[in-house]
C-alpha positions as a printed NumPy array, in Angstrom:
array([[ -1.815,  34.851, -77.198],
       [  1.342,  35.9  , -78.584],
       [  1.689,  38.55 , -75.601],
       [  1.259,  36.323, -72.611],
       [  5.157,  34.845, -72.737],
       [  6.132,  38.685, -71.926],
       [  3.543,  39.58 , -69.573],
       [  5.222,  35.994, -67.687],
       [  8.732,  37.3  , -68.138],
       [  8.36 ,  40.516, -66.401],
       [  5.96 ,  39.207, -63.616],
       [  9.156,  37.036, -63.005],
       [ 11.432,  39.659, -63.044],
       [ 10.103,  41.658, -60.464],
       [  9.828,  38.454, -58.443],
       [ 13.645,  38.297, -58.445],
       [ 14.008,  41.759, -58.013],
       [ 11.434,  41.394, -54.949],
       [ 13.236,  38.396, -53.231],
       [ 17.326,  39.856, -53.966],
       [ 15.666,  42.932, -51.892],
       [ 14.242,  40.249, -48.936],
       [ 17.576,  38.428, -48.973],
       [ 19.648,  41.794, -48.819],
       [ 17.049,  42.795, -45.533],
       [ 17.394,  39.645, -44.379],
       [ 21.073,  39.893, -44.387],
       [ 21.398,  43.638, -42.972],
       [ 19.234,  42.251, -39.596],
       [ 20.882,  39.24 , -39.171],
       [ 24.4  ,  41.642, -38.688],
       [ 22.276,  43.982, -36.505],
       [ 20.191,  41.629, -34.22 ],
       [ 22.15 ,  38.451, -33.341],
       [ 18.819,  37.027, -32.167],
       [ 18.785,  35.966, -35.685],
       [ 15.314,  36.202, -38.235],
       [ 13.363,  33.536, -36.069],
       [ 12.71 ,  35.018, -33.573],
       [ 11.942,  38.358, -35.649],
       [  8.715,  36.389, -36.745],
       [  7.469,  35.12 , -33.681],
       [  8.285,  39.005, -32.214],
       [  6.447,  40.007, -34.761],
       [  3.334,  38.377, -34.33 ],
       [  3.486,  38.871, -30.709],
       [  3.521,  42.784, -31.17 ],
       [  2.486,  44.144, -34.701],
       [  3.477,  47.845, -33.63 ],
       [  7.149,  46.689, -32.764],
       [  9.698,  48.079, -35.699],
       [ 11.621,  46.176, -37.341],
       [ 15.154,  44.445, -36.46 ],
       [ 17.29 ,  46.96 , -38.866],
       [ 15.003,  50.248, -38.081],
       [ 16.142,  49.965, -34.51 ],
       [ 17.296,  53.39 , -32.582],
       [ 20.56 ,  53.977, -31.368],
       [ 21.523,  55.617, -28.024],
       [ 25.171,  56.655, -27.526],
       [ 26.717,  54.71 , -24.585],
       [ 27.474,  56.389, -21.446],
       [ 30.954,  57.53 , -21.245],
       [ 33.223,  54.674, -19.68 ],
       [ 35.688,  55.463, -16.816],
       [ 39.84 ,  56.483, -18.099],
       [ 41.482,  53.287, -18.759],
       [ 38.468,  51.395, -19.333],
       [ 38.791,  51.589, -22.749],
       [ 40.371,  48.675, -24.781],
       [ 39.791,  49.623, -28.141],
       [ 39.335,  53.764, -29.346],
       [ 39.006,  56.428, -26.743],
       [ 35.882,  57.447, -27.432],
       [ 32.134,  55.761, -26.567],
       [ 30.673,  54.316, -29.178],
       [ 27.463,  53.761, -29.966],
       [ 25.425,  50.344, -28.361],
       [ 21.993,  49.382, -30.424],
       [ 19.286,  49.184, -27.306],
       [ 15.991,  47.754, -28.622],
       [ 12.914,  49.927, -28.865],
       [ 10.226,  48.651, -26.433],
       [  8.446,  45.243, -26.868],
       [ 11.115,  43.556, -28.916],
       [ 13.689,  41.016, -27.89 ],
       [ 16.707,  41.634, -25.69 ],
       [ 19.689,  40.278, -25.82 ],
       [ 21.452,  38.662, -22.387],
       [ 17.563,  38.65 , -21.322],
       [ 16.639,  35.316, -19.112],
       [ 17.089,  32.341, -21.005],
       [ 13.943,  30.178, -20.045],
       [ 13.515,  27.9  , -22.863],
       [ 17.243,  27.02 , -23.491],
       [ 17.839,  28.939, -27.104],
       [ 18.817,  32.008, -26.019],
       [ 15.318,  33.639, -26.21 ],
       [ 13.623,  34.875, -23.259],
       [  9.488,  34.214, -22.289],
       [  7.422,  37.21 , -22.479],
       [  5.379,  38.034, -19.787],
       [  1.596,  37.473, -19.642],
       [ -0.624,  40.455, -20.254],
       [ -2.036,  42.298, -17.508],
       [ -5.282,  41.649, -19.309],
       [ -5.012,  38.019, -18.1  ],
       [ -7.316,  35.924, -15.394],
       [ -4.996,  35.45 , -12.695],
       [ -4.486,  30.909, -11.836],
       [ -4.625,  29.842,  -8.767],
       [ -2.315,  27.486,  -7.444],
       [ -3.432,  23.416,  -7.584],
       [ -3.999,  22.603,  -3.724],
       [ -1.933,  19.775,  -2.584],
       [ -4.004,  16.561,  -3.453],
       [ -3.692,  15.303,   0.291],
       [ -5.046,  18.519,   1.913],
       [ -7.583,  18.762,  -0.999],
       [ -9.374,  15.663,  -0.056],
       [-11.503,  15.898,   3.721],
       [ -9.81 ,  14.742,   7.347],
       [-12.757,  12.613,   8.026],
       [-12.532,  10.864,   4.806],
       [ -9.101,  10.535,   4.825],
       [ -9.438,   9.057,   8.719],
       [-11.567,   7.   ,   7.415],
       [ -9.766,   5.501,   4.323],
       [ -6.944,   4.744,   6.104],
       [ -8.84 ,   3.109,   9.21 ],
       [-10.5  ,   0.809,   5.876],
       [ -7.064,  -0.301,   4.442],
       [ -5.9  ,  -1.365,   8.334],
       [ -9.36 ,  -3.018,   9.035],
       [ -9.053,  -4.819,   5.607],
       [ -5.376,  -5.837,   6.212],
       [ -6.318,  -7.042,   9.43 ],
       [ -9.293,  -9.118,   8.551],
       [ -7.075, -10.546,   5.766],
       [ -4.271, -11.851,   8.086],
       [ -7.42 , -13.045,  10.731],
       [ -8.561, -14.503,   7.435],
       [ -5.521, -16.628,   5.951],
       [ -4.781, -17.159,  10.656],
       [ -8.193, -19.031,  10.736],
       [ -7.924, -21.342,   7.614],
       [ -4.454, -22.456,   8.74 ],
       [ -5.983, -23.193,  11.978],
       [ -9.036, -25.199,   9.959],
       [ -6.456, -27.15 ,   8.257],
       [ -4.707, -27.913,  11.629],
       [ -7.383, -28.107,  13.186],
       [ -6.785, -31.222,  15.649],
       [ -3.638, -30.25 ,  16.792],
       [ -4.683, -26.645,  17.788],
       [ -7.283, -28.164,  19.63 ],
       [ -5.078, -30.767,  21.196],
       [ -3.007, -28.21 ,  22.249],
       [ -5.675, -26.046,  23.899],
       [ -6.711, -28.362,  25.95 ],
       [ -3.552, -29.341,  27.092],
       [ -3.093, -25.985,  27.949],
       [ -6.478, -26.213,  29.994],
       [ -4.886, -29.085,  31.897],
       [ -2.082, -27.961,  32.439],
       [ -3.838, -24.89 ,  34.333],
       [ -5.526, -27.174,  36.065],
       [ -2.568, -29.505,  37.384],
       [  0.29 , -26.995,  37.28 ],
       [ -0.534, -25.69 ,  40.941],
       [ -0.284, -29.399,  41.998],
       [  3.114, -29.4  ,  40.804],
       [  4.195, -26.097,  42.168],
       [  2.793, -27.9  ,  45.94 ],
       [  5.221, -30.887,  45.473],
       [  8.075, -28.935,  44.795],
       [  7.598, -27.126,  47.473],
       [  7.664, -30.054,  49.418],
       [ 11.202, -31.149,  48.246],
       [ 10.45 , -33.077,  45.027],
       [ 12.239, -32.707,  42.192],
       [ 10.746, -31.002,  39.045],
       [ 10.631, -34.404,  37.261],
       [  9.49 , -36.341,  40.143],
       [  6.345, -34.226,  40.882],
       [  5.253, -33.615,  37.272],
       [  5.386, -37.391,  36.826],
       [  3.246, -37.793,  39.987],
       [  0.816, -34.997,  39.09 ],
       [  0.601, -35.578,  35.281],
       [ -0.386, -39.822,  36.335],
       [ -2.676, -39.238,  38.778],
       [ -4.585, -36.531,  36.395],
       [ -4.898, -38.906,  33.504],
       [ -5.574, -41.767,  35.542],
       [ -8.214, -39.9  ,  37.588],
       [ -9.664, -38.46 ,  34.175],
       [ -9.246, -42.424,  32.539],
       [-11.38 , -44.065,  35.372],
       [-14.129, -41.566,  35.17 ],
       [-14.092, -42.16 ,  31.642],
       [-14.755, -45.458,  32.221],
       [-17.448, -45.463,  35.051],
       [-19.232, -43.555,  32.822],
       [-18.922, -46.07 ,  29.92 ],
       [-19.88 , -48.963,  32.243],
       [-22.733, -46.961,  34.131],
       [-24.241, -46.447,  30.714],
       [-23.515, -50.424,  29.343],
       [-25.011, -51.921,  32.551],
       [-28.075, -49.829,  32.205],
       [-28.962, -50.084,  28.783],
       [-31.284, -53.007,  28.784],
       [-33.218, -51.314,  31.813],
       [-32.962, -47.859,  30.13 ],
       [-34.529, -49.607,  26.476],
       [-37.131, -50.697,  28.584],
       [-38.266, -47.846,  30.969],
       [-38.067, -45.95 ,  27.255],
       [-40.374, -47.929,  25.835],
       [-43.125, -48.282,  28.966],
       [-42.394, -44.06 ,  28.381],
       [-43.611, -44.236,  25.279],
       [-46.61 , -46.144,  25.42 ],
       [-48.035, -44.494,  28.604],
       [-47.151, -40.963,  26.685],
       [-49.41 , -42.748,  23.687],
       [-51.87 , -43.444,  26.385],
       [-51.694, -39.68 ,  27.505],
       [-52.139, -38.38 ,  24.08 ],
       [-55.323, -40.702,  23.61 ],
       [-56.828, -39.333,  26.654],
       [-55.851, -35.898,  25.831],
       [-58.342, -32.802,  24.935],
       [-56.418, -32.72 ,  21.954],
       [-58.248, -35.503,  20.399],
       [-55.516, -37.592,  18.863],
       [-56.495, -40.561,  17.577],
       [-54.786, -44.012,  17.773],
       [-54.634, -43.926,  13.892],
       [-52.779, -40.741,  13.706],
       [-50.107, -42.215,  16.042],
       [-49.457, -45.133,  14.34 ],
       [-49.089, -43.12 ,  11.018],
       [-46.638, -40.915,  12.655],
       [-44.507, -44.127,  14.39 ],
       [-44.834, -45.626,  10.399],
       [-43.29 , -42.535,   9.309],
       [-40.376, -42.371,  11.429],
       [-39.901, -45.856,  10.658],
       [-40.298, -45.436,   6.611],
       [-37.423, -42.631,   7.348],
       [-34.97 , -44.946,   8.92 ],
       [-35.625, -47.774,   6.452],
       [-35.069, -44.71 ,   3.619],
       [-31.664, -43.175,   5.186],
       [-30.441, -46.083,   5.995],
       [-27.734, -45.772,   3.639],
       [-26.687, -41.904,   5.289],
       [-26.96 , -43.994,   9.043],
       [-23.974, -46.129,   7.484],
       [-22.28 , -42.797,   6.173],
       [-22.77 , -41.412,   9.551],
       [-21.688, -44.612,  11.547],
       [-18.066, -44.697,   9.004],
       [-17.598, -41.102,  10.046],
       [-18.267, -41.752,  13.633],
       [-15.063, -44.341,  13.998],
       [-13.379, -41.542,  11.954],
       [-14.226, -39.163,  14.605],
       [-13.43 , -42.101,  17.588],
       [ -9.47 , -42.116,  15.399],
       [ -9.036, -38.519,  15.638],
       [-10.182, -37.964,  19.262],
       [ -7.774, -40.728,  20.154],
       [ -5.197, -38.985,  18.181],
       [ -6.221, -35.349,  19.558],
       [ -6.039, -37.449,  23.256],
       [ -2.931, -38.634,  22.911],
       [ -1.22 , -35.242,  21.554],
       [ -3.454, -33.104,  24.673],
       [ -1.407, -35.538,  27.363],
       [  1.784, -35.825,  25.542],
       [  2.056, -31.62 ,  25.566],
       [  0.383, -31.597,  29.343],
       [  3.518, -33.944,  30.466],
       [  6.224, -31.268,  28.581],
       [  4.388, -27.803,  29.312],
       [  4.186, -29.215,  33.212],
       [  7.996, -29.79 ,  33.157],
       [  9.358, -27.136,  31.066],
       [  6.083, -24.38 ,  30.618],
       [  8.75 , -22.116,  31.945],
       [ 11.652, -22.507,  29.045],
       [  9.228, -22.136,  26.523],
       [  7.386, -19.594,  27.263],
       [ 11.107, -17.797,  27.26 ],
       [ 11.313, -19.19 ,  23.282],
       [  8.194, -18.344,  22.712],
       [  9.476, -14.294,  23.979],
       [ 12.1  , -14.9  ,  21.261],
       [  9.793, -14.502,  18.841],
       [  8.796, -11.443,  19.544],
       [  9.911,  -7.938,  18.752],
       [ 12.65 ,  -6.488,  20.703],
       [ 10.218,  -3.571,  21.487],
       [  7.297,  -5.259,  22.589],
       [  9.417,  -7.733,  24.337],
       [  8.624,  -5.887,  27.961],
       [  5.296,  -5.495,  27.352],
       [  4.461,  -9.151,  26.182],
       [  6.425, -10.661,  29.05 ],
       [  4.638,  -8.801,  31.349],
       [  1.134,  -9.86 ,  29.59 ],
       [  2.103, -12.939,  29.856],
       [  2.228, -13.902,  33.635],
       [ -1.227, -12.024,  34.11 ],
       [ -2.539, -13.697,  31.079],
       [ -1.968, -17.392,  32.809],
       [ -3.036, -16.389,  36.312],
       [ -6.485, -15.437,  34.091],
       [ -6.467, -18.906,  32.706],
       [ -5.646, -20.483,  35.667],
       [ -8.428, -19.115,  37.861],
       [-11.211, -19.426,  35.118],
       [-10.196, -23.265,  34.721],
       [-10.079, -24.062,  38.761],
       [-13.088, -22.233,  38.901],
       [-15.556, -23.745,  35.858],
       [-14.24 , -27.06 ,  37.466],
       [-15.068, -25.845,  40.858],
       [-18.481, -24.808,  39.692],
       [-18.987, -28.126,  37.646],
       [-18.804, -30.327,  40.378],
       [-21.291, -28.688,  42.238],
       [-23.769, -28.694,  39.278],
       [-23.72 , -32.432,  38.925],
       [-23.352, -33.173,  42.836],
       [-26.469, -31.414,  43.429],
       [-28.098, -32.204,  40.15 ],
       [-26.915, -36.125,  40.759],
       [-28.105, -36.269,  43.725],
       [-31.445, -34.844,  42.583],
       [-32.079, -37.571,  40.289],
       [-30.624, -40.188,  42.715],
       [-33.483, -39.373,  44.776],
       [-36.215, -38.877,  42.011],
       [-34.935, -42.272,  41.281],
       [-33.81 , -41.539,  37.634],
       [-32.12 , -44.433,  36.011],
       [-28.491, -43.11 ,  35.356],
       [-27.906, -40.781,  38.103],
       [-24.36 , -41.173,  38.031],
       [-23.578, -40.891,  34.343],
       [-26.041, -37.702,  33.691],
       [-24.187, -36.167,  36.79 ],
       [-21.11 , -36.592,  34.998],
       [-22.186, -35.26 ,  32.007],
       [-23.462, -32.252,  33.417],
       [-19.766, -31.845,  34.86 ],
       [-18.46 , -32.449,  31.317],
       [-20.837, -29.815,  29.633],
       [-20.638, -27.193,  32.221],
       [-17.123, -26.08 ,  30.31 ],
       [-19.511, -25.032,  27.659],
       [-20.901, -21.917,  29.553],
       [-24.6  , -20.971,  28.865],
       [-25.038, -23.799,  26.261],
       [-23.441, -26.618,  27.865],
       [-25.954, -26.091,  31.148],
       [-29.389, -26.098,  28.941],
       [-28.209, -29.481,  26.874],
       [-27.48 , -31.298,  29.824],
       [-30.029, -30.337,  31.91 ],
       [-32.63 , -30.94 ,  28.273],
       [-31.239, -34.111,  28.652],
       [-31.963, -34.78 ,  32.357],
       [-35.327, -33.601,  32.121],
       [-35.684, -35.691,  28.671],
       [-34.77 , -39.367,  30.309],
       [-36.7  , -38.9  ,  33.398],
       [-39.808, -38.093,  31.411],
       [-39.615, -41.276,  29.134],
       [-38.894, -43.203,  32.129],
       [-40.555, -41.771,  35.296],
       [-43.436, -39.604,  33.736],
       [-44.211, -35.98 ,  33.099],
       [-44.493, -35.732,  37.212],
       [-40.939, -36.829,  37.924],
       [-39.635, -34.722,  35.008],
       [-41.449, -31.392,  36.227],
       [-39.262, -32.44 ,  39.736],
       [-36.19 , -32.536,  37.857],
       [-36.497, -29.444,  35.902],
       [-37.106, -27.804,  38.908],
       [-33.963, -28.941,  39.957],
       [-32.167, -28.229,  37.39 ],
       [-33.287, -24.801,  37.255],
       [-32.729, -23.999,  41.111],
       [-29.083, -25.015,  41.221],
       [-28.032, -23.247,  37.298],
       [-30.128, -20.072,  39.051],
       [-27.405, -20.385,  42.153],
       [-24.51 , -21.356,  40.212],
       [-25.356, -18.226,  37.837],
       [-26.174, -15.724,  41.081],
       [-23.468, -17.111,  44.088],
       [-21.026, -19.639,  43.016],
       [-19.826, -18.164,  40.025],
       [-19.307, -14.555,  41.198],
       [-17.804, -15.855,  44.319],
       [-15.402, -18.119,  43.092],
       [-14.425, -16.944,  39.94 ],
       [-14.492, -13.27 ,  41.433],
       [-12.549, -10.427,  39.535],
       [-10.549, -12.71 ,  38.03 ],
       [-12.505, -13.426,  34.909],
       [-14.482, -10.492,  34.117],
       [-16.277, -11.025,  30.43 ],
       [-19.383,  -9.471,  29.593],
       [-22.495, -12.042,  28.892],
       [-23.079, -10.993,  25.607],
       [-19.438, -11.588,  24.531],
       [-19.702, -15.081,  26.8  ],
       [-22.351, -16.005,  24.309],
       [-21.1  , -14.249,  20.987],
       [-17.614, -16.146,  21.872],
       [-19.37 , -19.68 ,  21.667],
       [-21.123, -19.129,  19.059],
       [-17.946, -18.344,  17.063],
       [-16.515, -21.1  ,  18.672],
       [-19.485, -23.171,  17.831],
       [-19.361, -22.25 ,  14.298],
       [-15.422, -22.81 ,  13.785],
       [-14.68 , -25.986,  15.673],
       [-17.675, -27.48 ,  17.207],
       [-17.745, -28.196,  20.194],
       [-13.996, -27.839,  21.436],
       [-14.077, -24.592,  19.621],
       [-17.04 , -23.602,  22.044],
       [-15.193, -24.646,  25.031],
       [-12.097, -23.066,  24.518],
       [-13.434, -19.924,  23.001],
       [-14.529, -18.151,  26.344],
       [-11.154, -19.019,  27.904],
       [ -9.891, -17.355,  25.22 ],
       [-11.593, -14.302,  25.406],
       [-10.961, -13.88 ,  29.174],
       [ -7.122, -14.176,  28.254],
       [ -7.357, -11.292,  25.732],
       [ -9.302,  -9.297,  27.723],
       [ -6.524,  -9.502,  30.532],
       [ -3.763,  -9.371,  27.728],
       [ -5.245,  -6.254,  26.284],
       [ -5.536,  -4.498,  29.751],
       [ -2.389,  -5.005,  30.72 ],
       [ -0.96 ,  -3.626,  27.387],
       [ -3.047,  -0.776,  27.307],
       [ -1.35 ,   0.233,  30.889],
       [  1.542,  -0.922,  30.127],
       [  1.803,   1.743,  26.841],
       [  0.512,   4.388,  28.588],
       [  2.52 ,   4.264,  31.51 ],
       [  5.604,   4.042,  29.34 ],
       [  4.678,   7.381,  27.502],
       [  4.214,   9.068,  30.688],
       [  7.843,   8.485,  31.45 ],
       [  9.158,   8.954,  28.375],
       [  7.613,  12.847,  28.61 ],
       [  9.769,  15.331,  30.376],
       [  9.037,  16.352,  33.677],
       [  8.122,  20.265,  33.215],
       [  9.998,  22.952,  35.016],
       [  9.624,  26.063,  36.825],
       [  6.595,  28.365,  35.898],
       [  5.288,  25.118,  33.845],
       [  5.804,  23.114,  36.95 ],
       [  3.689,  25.32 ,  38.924],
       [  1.284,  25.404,  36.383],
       [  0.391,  21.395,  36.102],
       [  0.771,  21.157,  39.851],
       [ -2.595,  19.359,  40.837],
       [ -4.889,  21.326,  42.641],
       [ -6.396,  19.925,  45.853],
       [-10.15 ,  19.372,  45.823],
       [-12.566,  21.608,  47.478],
       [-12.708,  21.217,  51.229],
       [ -9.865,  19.199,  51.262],
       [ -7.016,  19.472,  53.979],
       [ -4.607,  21.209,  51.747],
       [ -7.54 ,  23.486,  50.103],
       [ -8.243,  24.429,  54.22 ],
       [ -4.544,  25.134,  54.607],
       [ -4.285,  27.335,  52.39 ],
       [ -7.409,  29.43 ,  53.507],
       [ -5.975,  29.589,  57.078],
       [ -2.37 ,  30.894,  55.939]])
C-alpha cells in the first residue's frame, strides 16, 4: 500500500511528458500544413499509408524568370504534399477550404434518376390526362345541369319560345318583304300564332267537355261487354273473380284517397307553373321575333375573341337546323292526325277531333310521342266500339307512323336534320329523365343543333390550320403536287408527251 502513491505519480508524469510532446507536434504541423489538424484526422482515416503533416518531402521550386523575384534571388524551397494527402488551393466543394476526394475506382458506377415524366408510360400518361379533362368536364356538365334543375321553368319557357319563334320567324321575314315594318309584322305574326295556338286549345277543351257524358257511357257499355267477353272466354274466368278484381280496384281508391288529394293539390300547382312557363314562352317569342338579330350579336359578346369567327359562323347554320326540323315535325304532325282523324271519324270513334289533335301535339315527342297517342287511340275505341273497331284503328295507326317513318320524314326533313335513331331515342330518354316531358321534346332539337354546330366547327378549325401552314416551295412544291389518278386526262397526257 504504501507504494501505490509513487507508482500514480510517475504514471502521471509520463502523461505530461506524453501530451507536452502531442502539443509541440501539434504545433510544428499546424506551421507546416495550413489545412490545420482537422482535416489531418479525417486524411488520416481516409488513407492510413499517407505520412504525416510535418514528415512531408520537399522539392526545390523551379527556378523563376530574372526579375520575378520579390524577395532573395534565389528559389526557395515550396512543401508539395506526398500523394493521397490534402492540397492546398485544391477545389473547394464543401465551402471550408477542403476539397472532396474522389470515389474509388473500386466503386459500382450510379446511374442517373430518369426524369419522372419520361419514366412513367405514353399510354398511361395519355390516358391520365384524357381522365382529369373528362372529369373536369363532367363536373362543369354536372354543376350546368343542377342550375338548369333549379331554373328549370324558365329554361324550358325559353326553349320553346325558341321553337316558336322558328316556327313564325319566316312569317315575319314574308311581311317585311312585303313593305311592313319590323314592328308591324312581328305584331301581326306573333297574334295570329298565339291566337291560332289559343283557339285550338280551346276546341280541344270543349270537344272533350261536350263529350264526356257520352264518352262515361260508351266506357262503361265497354266494360261490361269486355266482362261479357271474358265470361265467354276459353280462359274460364269466372263472374266471381271479376267482381273481386273490380272490389279491389275500388278498396285501392277508397285506401289512396288521401295521395288522389296530394296528387290533385300538385296538379293546380302544375296548372300555376304552366301558366307561368306560357306566359314567359310568348313574352320571349314577341322580343326574339323583333330583335333575334341584336341579341344574338350580345350573345357573340360573350364569347372569346378567338372563337368569335367560328361561333358566328355556327351560329347561322345552327338556326337554319332548327328551323327546318321545327317546320318539318309540324309538317309531319299534321299529317299524322289528318289521316289518323279522319280514320277514326270514319270508324266512328267518339272524339275524333280531340285524339287527332293530340296526336299532332305528341308527334314533337319523336318515337315516344307516336306509340302514346296512337295507345291511346286504339285504347278509347276498344272501350267504346269493341275489340273489332280497335283492330281497324291500330291498323291505322300503324300504316300512316310506317309512311311518316319511310316517306314523309326523309322527304321533308331531308339532309337537314341528320341524327342517328339510336341517339333520337338515347336523347329522349335523357330528356325524359331530366325534365319530363318538355325535356323530351326539346332534347332531339337539341341534338340536331349540336350536331350541325359541331360540324361546322370541326371545318371551320381545320380549314383555318390549312391556311395558317405555309405554302411549300420549289423542290417541296413539286414534291406535294397531287398526282393525277390512273387513266385520268392528265395521267394520258403525260404518256403521250
Amino acid at each position: 500500500m504504501s507504494r501505490l502513491p509513487g507508482w500514480l505519480a510517475r504514471l502521471g508524469e509520463g502523461l505530461s511528458r506524453m501530451g507536452e510532446r502531442l502539443d509541440e507536434r501539434r504545433a510544428e504541423a499546424e506551421r507546416e500544413d495550413p489545412l490545420g489538424p482537422s482535416y489531418e484526422s479525417e486524411a488520416g482515416r481516409e488513407d492510413t499509408t499517407a505520412p504525416a503533416p510535418h514528415e512531408h518531402a520537399t522539392t526545390p521550386a523551379p527556378e523563376r524568370p530574372a526579375g520575378a523575384d520579390t524577395g532573395a534571388g534565389t528559389a526557395t524551397p515550396v512543401p508539395t504534399a506526398a500523394p493521397g494527402a490534402p492540397v492546398p488551393g485544391a477545389d473547394d466543394k464543401d465551402g471550408t477550404g477542403r476539397s472532396v476526394p474522389a470515389p474509388p475506382s473500386y466503386a459500382p458506377a450510379v446511374a442517373a434518376r430518369p426524369d419522372p415524366a419520361a419514366a412513367i408510360p405514353w399510354g398511361m400518361r395519355v390516358a391520365a390526362e384524357a381522365s382529369w379533362r373528362l372529369l373536369v368536364f363532367a363536373g362543369t356538365l354536372w354543376v350546368l345541369m343542377k342550375v338548369i334543375s333549379s331554373v328549370q321553368l324558365v329554361v324550358l319557357a325559353f326553349v320553346a319560345a325558341l321553337l316558336v319563334t322558328a316556327l313564325l320567324q319566316p312569317t315575319v321575314a314574308r311581311l317585311r318583304t312585303m313593305g311592313l315594318p319590323r314592328g308591324l309584322a312581328t305584331a301581326v305574326t306573333a297574334v295570329s300564332g298565339f291566337v291560332v295556338m289559343g283557339l285550338v286549345g280551346w276546341f280541344v277543351v270543349w270537344q272533350v267537355m261536350d263529350n264526356i257524358d257520352n264518352l262515361s257511357d260508351q266506357v262503361k257499355d265497354g266494360i261490361e261487354e269486355l266482362k261479357r267477353g271474358l265470361l265467354n272466354s276459353p280462359f274460364h274466368v269466372t263472374e266471381q273473380q271479376i267482381n273481386a278484381i273490380a272490389k279491389n280496384l275500388s278498396d285501392s281508391v277508397g285506401a289512396n284517397a288521401e295521395q288522389i288529394t296530394q296528387v290533385g293539390l300538385q296538379g293546380v300547382t302544375v296548372v300555376v307553373e304552366t301558366l307561368t312557363g306560357i306566359l314567359l314562352a310568348m313574352f320571349s317569342t314577341l322580343f326574339l321575333l323583333y330583335d333575334g338579330k341584336k341579341v344574338w350579336e350580345w350573345t357573340l359578346k360573350l364569347v372569346p375573341a378567338q372563337a368569335r369567327p367560328g361561333v358566328a359562323g355556327a351560329g347561322p347554320r345552327a338556326w337554319r337546323t332548327l328551323t327546318a326540323y321545327v317546320r318539318g315535325t309540324v309538317l309531319v304532325a299534321l299529317i299524322d292526325a289528318v289521316f289518323i282523324g279522319l280514320g277514326l271519324y270514319f270508324l266512328d270513334v267518339p272524339m275524333a277531333v280531340p285524339l287527332a289533335v293530340f296526336i299532332f301535339l305528341f308527334a314533337f315527342i319523336p318515337l315516344v310521342g307516336a306509340v302514346i297517342s296512337g295507345a291511346l287511340a286504339v285504347v278509347v275505341a276498344l272501350v267504346t266500339n269493341g275489340l273489332f273497331t280497335a283492330l281497324m284503328v291500330l291498323v291505322v295507326v300503324l300504316a300512316v307512323q310506317q309512311i311518316e317513318g319511310h316517306v314523309l320524314q326523309p322527304f321533308i326533313l331531308g339532309r337537314a336534320v341528320r341524327v342517328h335513331p339510336l341517339a333520337v331515342v338515347l336523347a329522349v330518354a335523357a330528356g325524359g329523365l331530366t325534365a319530363g316531358i318538355g325535356g323530351a321534346v326539346v332534347a332531339v332539337p337539341l341534338v340536331a343543333v349540336s350536331n350541325t354546330v359541331v360540324g361546322y366547327l370541326r371545318a371551320y378549325s381545320t380549314e383555318q390550320a390549312l391556311r395558317s401552314t405555309p405554302e411549300p416551295r420549289g423542290a417541296t412544291a413539286f414534291a406535294v403536287a397531287p398526282t393525277p389518278a390512273p387513266g385520268s386526262g392528265a395521267d394520258k397526257g403525260e404518256k403521250h408527251t
